[in-house]
C-alpha positions as CSV (number, residue, x, y, z in Angstrom):
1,X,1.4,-4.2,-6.3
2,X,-0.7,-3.3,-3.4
3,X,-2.2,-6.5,-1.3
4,X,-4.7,-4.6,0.7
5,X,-6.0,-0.7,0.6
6,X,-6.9,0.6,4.0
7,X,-9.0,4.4,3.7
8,X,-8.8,6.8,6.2
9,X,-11.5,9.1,6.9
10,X,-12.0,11.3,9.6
11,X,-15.9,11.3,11.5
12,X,-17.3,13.6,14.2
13,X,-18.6,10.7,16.1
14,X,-17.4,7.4,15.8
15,X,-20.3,5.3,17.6
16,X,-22.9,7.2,15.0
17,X,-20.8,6.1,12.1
18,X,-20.9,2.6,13.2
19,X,-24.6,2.5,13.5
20,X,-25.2,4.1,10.0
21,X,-22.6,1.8,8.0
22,X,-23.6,-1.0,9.9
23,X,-27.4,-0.3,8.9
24,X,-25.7,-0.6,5.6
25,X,-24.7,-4.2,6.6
26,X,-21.2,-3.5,6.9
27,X,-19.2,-5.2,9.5
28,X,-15.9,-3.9,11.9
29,X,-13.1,-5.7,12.8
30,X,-12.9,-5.3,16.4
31,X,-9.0,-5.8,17.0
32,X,-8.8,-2.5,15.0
33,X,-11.4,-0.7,17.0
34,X,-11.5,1.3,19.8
35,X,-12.5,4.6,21.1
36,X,-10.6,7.0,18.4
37,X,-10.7,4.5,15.1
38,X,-12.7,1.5,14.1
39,X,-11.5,-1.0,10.7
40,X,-14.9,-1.2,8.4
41,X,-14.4,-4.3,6.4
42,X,-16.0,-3.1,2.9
43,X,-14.4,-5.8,0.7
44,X,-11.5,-9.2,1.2
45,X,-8.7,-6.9,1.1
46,X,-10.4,-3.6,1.1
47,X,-11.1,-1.9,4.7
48,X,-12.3,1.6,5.7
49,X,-10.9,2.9,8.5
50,X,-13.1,5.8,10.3
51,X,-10.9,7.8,12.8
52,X,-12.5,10.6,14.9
53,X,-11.3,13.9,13.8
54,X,-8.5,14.8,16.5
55,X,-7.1,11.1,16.3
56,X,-7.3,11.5,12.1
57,X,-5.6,15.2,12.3
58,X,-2.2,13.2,14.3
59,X,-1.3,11.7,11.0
60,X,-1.2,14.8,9.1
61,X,-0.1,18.2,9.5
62,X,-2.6,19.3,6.8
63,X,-5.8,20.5,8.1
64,X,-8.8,18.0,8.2
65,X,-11.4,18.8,5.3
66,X,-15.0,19.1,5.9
67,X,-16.4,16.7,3.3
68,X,-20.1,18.3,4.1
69,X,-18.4,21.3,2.6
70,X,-15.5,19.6,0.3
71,X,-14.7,16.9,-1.6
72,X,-11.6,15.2,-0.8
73,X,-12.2,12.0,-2.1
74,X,-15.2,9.8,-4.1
75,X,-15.5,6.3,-2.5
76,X,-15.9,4.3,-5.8
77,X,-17.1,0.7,-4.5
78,X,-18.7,-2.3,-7.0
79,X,-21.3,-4.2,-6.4
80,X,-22.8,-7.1,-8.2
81,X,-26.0,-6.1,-10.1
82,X,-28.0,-2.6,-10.4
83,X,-30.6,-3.6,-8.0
84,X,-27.6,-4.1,-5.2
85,X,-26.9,-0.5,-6.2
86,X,-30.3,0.8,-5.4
87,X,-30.8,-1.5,-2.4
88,X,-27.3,0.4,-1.0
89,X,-28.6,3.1,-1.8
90,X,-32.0,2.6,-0.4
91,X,-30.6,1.9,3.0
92,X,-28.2,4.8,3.3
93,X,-30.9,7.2,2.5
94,X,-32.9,5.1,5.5
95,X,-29.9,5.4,7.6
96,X,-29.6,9.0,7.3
97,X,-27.7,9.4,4.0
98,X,-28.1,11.9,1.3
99,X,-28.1,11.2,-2.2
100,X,-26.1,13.8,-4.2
101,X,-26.8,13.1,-7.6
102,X,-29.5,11.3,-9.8
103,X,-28.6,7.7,-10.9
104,X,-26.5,7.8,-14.0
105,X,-27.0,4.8,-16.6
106,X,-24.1,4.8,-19.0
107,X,-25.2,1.3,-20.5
108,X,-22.5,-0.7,-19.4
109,X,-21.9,1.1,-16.0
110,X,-25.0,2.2,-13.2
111,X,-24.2,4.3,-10.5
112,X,-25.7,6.2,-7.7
113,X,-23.9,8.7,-5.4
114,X,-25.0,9.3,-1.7
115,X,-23.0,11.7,1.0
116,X,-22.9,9.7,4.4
117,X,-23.6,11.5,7.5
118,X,-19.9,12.8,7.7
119,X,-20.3,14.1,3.9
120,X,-18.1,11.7,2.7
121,X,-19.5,11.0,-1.1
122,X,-19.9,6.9,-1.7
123,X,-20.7,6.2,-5.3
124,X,-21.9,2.5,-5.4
125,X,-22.1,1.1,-8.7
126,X,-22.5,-1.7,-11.0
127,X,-20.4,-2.3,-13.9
128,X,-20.9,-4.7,-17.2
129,X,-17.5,-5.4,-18.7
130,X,-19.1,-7.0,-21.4
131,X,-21.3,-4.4,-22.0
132,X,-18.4,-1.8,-22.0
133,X,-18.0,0.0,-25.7
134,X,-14.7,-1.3,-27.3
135,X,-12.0,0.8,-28.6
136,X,-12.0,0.2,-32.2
């Protein structure tokens, strides 16, 4: 099994990313930072790196998607309670963020989904294993 998952996703402009996930109170290592890439520490072993566009497009010969247009991925994250899911929420919108659908209650799971200024879609969410139907 996997100890750590590092993301990659390509921004337009790395210093405005910063500002709006740091807004979000999200913090950057600053050994993996520099002018193409910065290491966005989202979780203990979870880490988001945003790479400018050109730097991103070196490690693939596929072409870079335009998440304002496409999806190429939904950022799934957990948080601890509903109201930290509408607090995240809150402050992307505040940062610039767009929300991209309603808030969907599915009893033992809350979630919200916002596009961050890239496009990239980030559905925060609370879940309640005990609350989760069983499979009788």
């Amino acid at each position: 099994m996997a100890k750590q998952i590092f993301v990659n996703l390509p921004v337009k402009d790395l210093d405005r990313s910063v500002a709006f996930f740091t807004a979000l109170g999200f913090s950057f290592n600053p050994q993996f930072t520099d002018d193409n890439a910065t290491c966005m520490i989202v979780g203990e072993n979870i880490f988001v790196m945003l790479l400018v566009e050109p730097f991103f497009q070196t490690f693939t010969t596929k072409s870079v998607s335009d998440a304002s247009r496409q999806t190429e991925v939904l950022l799934a994250i957990s948080l601890d309670s509903r109201e930290a899911v509408d607090e995240l929420v809150a402050k992307a919108v505040a940062a610039g963020a767009t929300v991209t659908q309603p808030a969907r209650d599915y009893g033992f799971m809350y979630q919200q989904s916002v596009a961050d200024l890239d496009g990239h879609q980030w559905e925060p969410f609370f879940m309640d294993p005990d609350a989760v139907p069983s499979q009788a």
